[in-house]
C-alpha positions in Angstrom: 48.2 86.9 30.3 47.7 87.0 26.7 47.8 83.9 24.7 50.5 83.6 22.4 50.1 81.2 19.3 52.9 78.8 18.0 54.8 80.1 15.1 54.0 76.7 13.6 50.5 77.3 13.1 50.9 81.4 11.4 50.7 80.5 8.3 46.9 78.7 8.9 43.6 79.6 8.4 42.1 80.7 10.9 38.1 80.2 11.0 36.7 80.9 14.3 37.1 81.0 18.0 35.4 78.8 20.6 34.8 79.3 24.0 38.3 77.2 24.3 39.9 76.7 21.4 40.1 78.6 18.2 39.6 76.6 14.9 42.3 76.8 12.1 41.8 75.3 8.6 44.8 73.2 7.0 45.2 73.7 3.4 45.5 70.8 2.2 43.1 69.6 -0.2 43.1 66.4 -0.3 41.6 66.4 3.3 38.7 68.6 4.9 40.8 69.2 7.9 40.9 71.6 11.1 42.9 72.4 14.2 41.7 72.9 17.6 43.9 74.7 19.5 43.2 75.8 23.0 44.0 79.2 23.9 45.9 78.1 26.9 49.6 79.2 27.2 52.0 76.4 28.2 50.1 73.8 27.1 51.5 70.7 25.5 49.6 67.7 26.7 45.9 67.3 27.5 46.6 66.7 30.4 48.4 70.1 31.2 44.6 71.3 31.0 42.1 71.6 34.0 39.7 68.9 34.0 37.3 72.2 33.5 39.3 72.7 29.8 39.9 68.7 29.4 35.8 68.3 29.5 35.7 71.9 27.4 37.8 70.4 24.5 36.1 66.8 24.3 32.7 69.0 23.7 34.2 71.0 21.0 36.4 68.1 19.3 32.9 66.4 19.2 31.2 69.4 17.8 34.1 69.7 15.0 33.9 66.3 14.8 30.1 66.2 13.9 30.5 69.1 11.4 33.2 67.3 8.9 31.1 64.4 8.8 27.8 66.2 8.0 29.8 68.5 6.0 31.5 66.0 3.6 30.4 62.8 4.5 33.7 60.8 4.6 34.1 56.9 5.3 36.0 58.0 8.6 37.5 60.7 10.6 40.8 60.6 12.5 41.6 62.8 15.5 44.9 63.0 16.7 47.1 65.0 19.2 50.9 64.6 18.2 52.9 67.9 19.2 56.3 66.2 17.8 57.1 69.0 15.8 54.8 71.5 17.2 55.0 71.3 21.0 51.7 73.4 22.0 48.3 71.1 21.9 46.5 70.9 19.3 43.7 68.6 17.9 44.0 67.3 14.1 40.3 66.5 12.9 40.3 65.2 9.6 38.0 64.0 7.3 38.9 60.5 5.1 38.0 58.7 2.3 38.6 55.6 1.0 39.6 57.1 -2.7 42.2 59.6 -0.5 46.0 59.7 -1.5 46.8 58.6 1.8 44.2 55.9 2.4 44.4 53.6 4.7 47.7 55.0 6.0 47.9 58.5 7.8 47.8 61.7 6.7 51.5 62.3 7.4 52.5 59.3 5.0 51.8 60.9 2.3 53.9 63.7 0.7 52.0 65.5 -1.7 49.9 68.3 0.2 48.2 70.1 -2.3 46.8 73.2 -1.1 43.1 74.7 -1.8 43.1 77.0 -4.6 41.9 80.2 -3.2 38.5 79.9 -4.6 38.2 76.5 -2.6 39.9 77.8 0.3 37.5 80.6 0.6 34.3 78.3 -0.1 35.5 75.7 2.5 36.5 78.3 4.9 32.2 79.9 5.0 31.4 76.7 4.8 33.1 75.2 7.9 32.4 78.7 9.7 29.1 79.0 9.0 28.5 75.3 10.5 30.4 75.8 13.5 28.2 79.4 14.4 25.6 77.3 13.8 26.7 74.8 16.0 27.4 77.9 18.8 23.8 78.7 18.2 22.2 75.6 19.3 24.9 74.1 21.1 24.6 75.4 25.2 28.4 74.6 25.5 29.6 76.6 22.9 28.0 80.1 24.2 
């Protein structure tokens, strides 16, 4: 069966695919921010996974994870899995800062989204996919 992405998540970035989940870029500057999303149809919980996939995505939210914070060095990183509005999982990893729009409050409390200008979006996109085929390189569980 082919996998069939949510609508919701077309207009994204995508940057790579991992053994379980591709990796989509929000553009929203503000935030160095990605999407896991496992390419598993009918999947809205983490808990719809095997515990094969469950164990799968904890390895690759860790390896996303890892990136953003040796990427851009924020004060914190927030993961979350909502699927209010968008009912097929998918892993929010962003990076924070205390001098963010938003901070301390989420993400979604503030309104203003800027996006990346497209010279940003396409220097942040490398960048990100560069470190997560690095990542596949050395990592055994991303091969």
């Amino acid at each position: 069966m082919t996998f069939t992405l949510h609508p919701n998540f077309s207009h994204k970035k995508h940057l790579i695919d991992l053994p379980l989940c591709s990796v989509f870029l929000e553009d929203v500057r503000h935030y160095p921010w990605i999407l896991l999303i496992p390419r598993r149809n009918d999947v809205k919980k983490m808990i719809d996974l095997s515990l094969d996939d469950q164990l799968l995505l904890l390895q690759e939210m860790t390896v996303g994870q890892t990136i953003l914070w040796d990427l851009f060095s924020p004060t914190q990183i927030n993961v979350a899995a909502i699927g209010n509005k968008t009912p097929q999982l998918h892993i929010h990893i962003i990076a924070r800062y205390e001098n963010d729009p938003a901070w301390p409050n989420t993400v979604w409390d503030h309104q203003e989204k800027t996006p990346y200008t497209q010279e940003e979006l396409q220097k942040i996109s490398i960048k990100l996919t560069e470190a997560f085929q690095t990542a596949s390189e050395k990592a055994e569980v991303l091969k």
